[in-house]
C-alpha positions as CSV (number, residue, x, y, z in Angstrom):
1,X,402.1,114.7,-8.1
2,X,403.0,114.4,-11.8
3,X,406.7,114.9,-12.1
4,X,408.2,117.7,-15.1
5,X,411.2,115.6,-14.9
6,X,410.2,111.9,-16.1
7,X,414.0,111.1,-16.2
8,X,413.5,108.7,-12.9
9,X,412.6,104.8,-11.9
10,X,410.7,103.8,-8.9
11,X,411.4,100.4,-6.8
12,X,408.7,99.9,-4.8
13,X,409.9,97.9,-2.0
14,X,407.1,96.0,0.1
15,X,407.9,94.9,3.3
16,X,406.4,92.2,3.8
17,X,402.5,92.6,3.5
18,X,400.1,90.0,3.3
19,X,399.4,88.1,0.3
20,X,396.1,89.5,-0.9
21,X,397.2,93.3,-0.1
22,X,400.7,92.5,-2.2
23,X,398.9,91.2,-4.8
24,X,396.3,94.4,-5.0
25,X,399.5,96.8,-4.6
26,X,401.2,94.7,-7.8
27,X,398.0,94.9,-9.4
28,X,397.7,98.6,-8.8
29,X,401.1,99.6,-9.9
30,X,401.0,97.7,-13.0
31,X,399.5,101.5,-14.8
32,X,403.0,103.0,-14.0
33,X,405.8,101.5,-16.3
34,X,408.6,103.5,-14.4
35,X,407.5,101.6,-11.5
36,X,409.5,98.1,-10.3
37,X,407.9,96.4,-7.6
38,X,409.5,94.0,-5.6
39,X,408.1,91.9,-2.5
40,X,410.3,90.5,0.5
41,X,409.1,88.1,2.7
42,X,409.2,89.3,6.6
43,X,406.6,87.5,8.0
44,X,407.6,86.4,12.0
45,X,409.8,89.9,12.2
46,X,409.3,93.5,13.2
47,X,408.8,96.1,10.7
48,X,412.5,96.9,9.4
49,X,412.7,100.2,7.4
50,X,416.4,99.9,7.2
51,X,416.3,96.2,5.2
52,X,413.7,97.3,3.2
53,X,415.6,100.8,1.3
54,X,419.1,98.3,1.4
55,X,417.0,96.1,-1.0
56,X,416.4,98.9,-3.1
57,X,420.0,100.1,-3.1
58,X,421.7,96.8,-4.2
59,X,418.7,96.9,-7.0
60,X,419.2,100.1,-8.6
61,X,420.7,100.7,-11.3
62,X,421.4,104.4,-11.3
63,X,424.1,106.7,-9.8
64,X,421.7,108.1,-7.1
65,X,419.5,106.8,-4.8
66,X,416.4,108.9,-3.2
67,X,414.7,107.4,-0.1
68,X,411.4,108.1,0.4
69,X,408.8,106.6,2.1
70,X,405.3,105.5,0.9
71,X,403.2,108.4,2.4
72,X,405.4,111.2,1.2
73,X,404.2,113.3,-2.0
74,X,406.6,115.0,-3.9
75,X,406.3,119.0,-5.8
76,X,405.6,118.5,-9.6
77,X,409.1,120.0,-9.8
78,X,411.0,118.0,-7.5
79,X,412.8,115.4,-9.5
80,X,414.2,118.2,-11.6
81,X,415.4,120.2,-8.7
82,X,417.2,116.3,-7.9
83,X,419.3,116.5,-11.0
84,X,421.1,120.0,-10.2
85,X,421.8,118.6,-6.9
86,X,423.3,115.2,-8.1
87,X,426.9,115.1,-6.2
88,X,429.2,111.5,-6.0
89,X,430.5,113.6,-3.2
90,X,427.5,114.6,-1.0
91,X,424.6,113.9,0.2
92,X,421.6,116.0,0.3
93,X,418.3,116.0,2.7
94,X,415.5,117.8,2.5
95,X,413.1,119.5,4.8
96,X,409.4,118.1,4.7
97,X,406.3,119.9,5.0
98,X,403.7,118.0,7.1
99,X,399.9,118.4,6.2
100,X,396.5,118.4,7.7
101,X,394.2,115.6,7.1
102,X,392.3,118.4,5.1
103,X,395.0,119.8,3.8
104,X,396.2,116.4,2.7
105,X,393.0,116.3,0.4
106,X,392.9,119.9,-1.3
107,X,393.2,120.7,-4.6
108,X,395.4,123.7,-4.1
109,X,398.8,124.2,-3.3
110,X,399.6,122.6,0.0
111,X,399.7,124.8,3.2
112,X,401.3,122.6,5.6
113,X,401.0,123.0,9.5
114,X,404.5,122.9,10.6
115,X,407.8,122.1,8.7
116,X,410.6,119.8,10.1
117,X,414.2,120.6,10.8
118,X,417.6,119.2,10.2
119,X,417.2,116.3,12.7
120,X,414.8,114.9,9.6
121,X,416.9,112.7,7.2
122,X,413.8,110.4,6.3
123,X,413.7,111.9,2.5
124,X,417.7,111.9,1.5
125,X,419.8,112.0,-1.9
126,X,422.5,109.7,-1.6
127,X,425.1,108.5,-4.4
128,X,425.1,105.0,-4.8
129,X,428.6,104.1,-4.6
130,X,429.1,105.7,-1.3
131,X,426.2,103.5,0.0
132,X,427.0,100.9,-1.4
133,X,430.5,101.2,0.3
134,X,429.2,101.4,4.2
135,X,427.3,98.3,3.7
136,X,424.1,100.5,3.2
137,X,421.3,101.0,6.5
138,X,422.4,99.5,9.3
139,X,420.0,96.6,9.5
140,X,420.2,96.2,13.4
141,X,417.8,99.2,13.9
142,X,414.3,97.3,14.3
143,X,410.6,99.2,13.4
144,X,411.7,102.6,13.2
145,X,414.2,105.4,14.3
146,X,417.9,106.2,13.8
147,X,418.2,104.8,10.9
148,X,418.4,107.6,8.7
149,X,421.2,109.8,11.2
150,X,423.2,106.6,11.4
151,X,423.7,106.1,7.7
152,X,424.6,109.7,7.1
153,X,426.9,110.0,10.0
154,X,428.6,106.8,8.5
155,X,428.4,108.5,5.1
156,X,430.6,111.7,6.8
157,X,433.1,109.3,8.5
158,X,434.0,107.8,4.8
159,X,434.3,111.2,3.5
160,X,431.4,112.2,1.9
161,X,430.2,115.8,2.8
162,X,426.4,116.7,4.0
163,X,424.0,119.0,3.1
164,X,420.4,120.4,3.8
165,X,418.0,121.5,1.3
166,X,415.7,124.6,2.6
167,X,415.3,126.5,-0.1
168,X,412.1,125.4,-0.7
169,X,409.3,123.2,0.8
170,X,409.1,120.5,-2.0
171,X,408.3,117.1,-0.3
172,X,405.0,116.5,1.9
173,X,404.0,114.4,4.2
174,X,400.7,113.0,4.3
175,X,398.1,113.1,7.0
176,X,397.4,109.5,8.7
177,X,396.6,108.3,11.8
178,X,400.2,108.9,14.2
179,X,402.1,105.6,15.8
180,X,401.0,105.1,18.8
181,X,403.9,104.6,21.6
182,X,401.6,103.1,23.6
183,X,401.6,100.0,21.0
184,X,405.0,98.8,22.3
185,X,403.7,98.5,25.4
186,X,401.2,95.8,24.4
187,X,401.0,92.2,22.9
188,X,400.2,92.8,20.0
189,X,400.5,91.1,16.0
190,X,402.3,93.9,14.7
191,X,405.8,92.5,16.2
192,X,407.5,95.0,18.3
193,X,408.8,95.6,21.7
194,X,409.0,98.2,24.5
195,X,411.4,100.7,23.8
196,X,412.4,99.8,20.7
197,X,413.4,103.8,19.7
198,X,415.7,103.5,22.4
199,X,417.7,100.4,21.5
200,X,418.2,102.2,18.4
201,X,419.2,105.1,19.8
202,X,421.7,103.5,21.5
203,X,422.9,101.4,18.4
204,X,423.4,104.8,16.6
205,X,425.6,105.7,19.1
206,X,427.5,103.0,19.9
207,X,428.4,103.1,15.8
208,X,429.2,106.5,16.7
209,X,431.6,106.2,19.3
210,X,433.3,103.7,18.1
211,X,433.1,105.2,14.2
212,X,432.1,102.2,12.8
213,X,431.9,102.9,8.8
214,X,431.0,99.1,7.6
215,X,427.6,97.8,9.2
216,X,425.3,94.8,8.3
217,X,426.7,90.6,7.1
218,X,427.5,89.5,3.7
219,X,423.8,88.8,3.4
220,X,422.3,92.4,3.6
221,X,420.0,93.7,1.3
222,X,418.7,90.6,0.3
223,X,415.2,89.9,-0.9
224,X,413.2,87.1,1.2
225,X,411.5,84.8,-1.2
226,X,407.6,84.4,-0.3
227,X,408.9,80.5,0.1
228,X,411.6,80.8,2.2
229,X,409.5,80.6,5.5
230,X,407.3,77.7,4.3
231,X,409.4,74.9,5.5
232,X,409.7,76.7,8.6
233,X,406.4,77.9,9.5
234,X,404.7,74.5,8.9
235,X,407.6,72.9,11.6
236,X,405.6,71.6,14.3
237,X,405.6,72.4,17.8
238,X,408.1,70.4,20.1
239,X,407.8,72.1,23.1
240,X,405.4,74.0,25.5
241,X,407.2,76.6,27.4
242,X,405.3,78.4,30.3
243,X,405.5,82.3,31.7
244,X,407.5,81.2,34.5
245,X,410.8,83.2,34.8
246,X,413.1,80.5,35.3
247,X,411.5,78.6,32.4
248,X,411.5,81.1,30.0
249,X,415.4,82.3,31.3
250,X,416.6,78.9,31.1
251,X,415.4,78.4,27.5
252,X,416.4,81.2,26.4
253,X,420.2,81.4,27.9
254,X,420.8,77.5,28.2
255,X,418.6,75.5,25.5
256,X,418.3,77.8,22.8
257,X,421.9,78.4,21.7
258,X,422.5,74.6,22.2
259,X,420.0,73.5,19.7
260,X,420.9,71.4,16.8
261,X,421.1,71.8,13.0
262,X,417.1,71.9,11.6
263,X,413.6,73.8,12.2
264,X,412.5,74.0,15.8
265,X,409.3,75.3,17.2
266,X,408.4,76.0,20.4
267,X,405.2,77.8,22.1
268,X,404.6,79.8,25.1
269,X,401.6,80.2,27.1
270,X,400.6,82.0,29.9
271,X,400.7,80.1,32.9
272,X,397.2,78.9,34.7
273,X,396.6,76.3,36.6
274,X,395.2,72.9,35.3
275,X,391.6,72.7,34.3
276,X,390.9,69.6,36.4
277,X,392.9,70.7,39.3
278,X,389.6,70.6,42.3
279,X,390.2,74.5,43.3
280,X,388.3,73.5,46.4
281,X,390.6,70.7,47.8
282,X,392.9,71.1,50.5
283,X,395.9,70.5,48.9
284,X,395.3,73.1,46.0
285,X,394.1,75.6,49.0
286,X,397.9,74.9,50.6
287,X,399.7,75.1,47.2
288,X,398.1,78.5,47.0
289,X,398.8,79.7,50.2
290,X,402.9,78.4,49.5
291,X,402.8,79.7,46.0
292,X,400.9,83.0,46.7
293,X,404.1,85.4,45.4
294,X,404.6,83.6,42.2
295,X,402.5,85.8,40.2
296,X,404.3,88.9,41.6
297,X,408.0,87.7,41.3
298,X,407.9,84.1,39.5
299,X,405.7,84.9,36.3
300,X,406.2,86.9,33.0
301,X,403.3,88.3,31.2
302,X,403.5,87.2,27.7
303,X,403.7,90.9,26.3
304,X,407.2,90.2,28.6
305,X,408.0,87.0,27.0
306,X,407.5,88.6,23.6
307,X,409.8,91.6,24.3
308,X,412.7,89.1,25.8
309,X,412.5,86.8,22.7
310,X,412.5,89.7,20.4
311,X,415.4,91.4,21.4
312,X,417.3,88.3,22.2
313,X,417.2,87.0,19.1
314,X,417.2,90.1,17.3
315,X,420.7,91.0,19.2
316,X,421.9,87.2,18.4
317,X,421.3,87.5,14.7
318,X,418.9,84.2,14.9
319,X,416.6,83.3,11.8
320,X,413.2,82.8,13.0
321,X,409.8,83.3,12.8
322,X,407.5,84.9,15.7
323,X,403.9,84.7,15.9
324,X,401.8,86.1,18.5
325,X,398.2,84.9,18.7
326,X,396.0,86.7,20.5
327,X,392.6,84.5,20.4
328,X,394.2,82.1,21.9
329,X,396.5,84.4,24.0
330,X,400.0,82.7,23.2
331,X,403.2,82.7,20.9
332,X,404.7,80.7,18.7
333,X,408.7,80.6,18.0
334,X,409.9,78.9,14.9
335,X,414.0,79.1,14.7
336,X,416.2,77.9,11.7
337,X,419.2,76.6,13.3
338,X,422.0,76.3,9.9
């Protein structure tokens, strides 16, 4: 909605999309002057809400930063309401009202079908400075989740104070089509892996028990340039690794973190026997009848393999690039060893 308040600038951080969506979005958003937008490269990575809104941060260029996501819409009077609220002290978060898919569509004032509660940071107020002195999001937490509760409590443990907005219901969420869970639990493009909620649950908390303030490496809140992966994308393959455990834990723990200076590629395939192996012979029939555990016990799936390199080098703080090809049911690991 139309704000009363046009006292505001927009950075429009996208995360990564592909190039003929970006371009359509930049296209698009060229009829709003108070809009910035500003691509980052992620192609190979999981979504990361938390890198995105640091970009942002070190962008801006005004006292107070609001974070809102891209399927929020906002009361005509909102960004008013923003100014009387404006503390270098404090932080403020407000409740939001979650609509229908008809009710996302009306053309009278939105009704929404429930309201959220104070475990709901998503659409926060936050002075700059005080971000900008924790080291902003903690860029650990991976697709989505904690994020927002992290930051604040970090916020409240360098002495800024809290607060929750419920006067009013003046920020809506849109209807669309809910994450499915059930995603993580399959090989799929969309990089994720099973679980991911709780890994950042338990990041959150580990910053909380030990009150860790200052999050994130000199580099945070950096912009990716679309070029930046170029080099390493087009690295060819050096290596075939197969689903078998000990092949996968042995690159992983041994070979990887000895690798030297450069680009590396590697891909990994599901393991199946040779296509010109006679199935009929005798000695396949006694390799199978020696070998007939090893798809129980010996052998990943490759929605396995995914999750094991994601979170290993996620954890490790590796640079690479992940792709996951379904068609030909495989994936392909591109690292950047500096």
């Amino acid at each position: 909605m139309a704000q009363e308040n046009k006292n505001f600038e927009v950075l429009f951080i996208d995360y990564g999309s592909e190039i003929e969506i970006s371009n359509q979005v930049a296209s698009f958003l060229e009829a709003y002057p108070f809009v910035t937008y500003i691509y980052t490269s992620s192609e190979g990575k999981p979504w990361n809400r938390s890198k995105a809104i640091n970009i942002g941060i070190k962008l801006a260029e005004t006292d107070f930063i609001l974070s809102a996501d891209i399927d929020m819409i906002f009361h005509p009077s909102f960004n008013g309401m923003l100014t009387t609220l404006s503390d270098k002290s404090k932080v403020t978060f407000f409740k939001v009202g979650y609509l229908s898919e008809k009710e996302t569509f009306a053309n009278h004032e939105f009704k929404p079908e429930s309201v959220s509660n104070q475990r709901a940071k998503g659409i926060s107020l936050y002075p700059k400075p005080a971000l900008m002195s924790i080291n902003g999001f903690d860029e650990f937490f991976n697709c989505w989740g904690s994020e927002d509760e992290d930051v604040i409590d970090r916020l409240v443990l360098n002495g800024v104070s809290k607060d929750f907005y419920s006067e009013d219901i003046l920020v809506f969420h849109q209807y669309h089509k809910p994450f499915k869970e059930l995603k993580n639990k399959l090989l799929s493009e969309d990089l994720t892996f099973d679980q991911v909620r709780f890994h950042n649950d338990k990041k959150r908390k580990f910053n909380s028990e030990k009150r860790l303030i200052k999050v994130n490496n000199k580099g945070w809140g950096e912009v990716v340039e679309k070029e930046y992966y170029n080099n390493l994308i087009n690295t060819p393959i050096s290596k075939t690794v197969t689903s078998y455990k000990t092949e996968v834990d042995f690159f992983l723990f041994f070979e990887l973190n000895r690798l030297t200076k450069g680009a590396w590629a590697f891909k990994f395939v599901q393991f199946v026997p040779e296509r010109n192996v006679n199935f009929k012979s005798v000695l396949y029939r006694i390799w199978t009848i020696r070998n007939r555990d090893l798809k129980a016990k010996g052998e990943y799936s490759l929605k396995e393999v995914n999750d094991l390199l994601l979170k290993f080098l996620l954890y490790q703080g590796f640079d690479f690039h992940l792709k996951v090809d379904l068609e030909s049911n495989s994936l392909e690991l591109r690292v950047n060893i500096t």
